[in-house]
C-alpha positions as semicolon CSV with decimal commas, in nm:
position;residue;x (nm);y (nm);z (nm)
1;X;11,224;11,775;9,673
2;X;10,863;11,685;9,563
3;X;10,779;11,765;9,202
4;X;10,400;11,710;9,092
5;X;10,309;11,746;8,761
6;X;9,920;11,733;8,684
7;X;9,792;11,718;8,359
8;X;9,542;11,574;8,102
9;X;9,586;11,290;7,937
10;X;9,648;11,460;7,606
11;X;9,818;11,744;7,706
12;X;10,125;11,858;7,448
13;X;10,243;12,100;7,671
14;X;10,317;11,821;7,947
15;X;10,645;11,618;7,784
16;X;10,809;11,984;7,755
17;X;10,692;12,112;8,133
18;X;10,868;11,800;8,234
19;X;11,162;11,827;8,076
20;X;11,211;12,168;8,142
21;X;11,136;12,131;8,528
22;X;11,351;11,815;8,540
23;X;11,641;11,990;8,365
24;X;11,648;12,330;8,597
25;X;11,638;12,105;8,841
26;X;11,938;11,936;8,771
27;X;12,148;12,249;8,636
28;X;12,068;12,404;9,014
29;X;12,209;12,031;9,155
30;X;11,827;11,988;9,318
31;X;11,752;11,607;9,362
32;X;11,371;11,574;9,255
33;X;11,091;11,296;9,316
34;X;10,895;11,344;9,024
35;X;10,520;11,259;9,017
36;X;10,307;11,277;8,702
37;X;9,898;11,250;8,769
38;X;9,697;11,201;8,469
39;X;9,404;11,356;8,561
40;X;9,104;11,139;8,342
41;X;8,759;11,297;8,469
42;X;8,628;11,604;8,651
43;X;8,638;11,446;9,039
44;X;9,037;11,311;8,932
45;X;9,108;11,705;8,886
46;X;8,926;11,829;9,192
47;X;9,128;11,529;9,422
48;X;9,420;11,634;9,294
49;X;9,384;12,031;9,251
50;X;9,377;12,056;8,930
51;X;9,384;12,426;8,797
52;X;9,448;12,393;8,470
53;X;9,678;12,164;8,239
54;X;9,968;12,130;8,322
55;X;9,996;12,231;8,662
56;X;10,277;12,173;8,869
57;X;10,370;12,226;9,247
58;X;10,700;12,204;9,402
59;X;10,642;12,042;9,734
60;X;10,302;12,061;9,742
61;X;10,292;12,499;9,633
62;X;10,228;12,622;9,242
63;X;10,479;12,709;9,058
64;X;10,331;13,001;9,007
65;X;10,283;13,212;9,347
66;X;9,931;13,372;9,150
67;X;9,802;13,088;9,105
68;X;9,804;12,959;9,501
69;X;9,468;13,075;9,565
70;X;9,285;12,935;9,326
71;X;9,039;12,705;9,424
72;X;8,819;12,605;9,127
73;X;8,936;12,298;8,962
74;X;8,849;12,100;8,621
75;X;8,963;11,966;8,308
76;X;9,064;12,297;8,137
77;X;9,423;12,419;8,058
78;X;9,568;12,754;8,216
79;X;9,895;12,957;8,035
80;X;10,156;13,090;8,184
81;X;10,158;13,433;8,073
82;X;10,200;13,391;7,688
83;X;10,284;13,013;7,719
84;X;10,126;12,729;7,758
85;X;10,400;12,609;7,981
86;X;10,604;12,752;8,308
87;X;10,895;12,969;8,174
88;X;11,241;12,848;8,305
89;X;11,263;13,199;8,522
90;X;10,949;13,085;8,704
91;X;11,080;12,689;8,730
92;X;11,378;12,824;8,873
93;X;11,231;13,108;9,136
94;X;11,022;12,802;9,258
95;X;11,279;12,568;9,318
96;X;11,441;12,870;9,509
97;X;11,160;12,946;9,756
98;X;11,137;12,575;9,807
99;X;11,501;12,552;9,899
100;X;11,428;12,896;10,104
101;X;11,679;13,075;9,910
């Protein structure tokens, strides 16, 4: 399975989002390729859909089903809900849809 992660350089959110995604991952015994994209000026986060920081799409679909049709990208950051980074719930519902469970 196909993990993007894109984010801003600086982004302290990022290390976490990572970890998390890479750890429900493994406690649900999914075998990842995970991509991080550094995303440096405005054209990097348009090429690479970038909604907000950190955004991440499981085979190519947000994490976040809300989020799918949004089509205005930048260098900005985006929360999910109160956090700043995907909860495990929604890591795990995503990994589900993407293994059509």
């Amino acid at each position: 399975m196909n993990v993007t992660v894109v984010s801003l350089e600086k982004c302290d959110a990022t290390p976490a989002t990572i970890a998390l995604v890479t750890e429900v991952a493994h406690d649900m015994g999914v075998e990842i390729n995970l991509e991080h994209i550094v995303v440096k000026t405005r054209e990097d986060a348009i090429a690479y859909h970038h909604i907000g920081n950190p955004t991440v799409r499981i085979n190519g679909l947000d994490i976040d089903p809300g989020a799918r049709g949004i089509n205005q990208f930048g260098i900005t950051w985006r929360r999910y809900g109160a956090s700043s980074m995907p909860s495990k719930y929604l890591t795990k519902a995503a990994f589900l849809e993407a293994l059509n469970i």
